[in-house]
C-alpha positions in Angstrom: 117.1 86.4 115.4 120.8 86.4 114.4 122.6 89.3 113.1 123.3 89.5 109.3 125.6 91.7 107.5 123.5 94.0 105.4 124.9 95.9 102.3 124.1 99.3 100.3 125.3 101.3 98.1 124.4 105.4 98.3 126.7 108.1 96.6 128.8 105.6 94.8 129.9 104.3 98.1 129.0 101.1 100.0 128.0 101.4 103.4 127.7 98.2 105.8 126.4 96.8 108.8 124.7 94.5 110.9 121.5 94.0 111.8 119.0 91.7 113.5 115.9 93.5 111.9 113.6 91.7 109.4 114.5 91.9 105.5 111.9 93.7 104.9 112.2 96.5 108.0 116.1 97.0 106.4 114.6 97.1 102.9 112.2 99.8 103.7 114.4 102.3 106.4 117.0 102.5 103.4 114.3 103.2 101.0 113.1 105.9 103.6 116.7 107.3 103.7 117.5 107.5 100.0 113.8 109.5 99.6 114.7 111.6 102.1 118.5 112.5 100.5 116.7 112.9 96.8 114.0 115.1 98.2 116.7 117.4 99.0 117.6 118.2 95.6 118.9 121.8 96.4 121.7 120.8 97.8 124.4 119.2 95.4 125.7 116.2 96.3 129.1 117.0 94.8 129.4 120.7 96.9 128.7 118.6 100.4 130.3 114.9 101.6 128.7 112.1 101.2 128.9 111.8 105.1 127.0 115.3 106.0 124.5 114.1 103.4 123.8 110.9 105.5 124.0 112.9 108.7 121.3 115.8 106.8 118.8 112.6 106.1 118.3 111.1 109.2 118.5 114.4 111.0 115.2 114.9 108.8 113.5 111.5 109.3 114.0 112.1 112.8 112.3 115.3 112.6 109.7 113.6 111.5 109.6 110.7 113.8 109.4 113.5 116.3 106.4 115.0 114.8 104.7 111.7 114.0 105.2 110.9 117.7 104.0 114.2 119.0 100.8 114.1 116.8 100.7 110.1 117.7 100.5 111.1 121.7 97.9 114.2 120.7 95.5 111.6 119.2 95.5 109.1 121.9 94.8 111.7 124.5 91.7 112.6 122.2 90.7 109.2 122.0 91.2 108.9 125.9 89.2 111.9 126.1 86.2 110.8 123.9 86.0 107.4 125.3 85.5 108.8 128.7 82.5 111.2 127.7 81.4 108.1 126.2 81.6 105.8 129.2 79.9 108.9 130.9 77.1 109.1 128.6 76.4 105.7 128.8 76.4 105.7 132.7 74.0 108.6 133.0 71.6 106.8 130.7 71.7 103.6 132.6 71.2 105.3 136.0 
């Protein structure tokens, strides 16, 4: 896929790049980052730059990537863990 320029505008500024990504993948990550900068309503916007603000968002979602990915690895080692008492169960019964 060939890089396109992608636009936005956030804090009465337009911010730019380029991006490979699907439409829709672009779409949805700056969707992600203007919930996560109006979730944070208890900081004005005009007390703090535009620039911390962006910085303060994905600081956040990436928080939460970390967490998602922690919890992520916790299930699969539960899975692991329950399809090998399964395996063993079922061995046992056919012995």
């Amino acid at each position: 896929m060939q890089d396109r320029l992608v636009r936005f505008h956030l804090f009465g500024q337009e911010y730019t790049f380029y991006s490979d990504a699907p439409e829709d993948e672009v779409e949805s990550a700056i969707t992600l980052l203007r919930h996560e900068l109006e979730a944070n309503e208890k900081v004005s916007r005009s007390s703090v730059p535009s620039s911390k603000m962006l910085v303060l968002g994905c600081l956040r979602m990436a928080a939460k990537y970390a967490q998602l990915n922690r919890e992520y690895k916790e299930f699969r080692q539960a899975q692991q863990r329950s399809v090998a008492q399964l395996i063993d169960k079922v061995s046992l019964e056919l012995d």
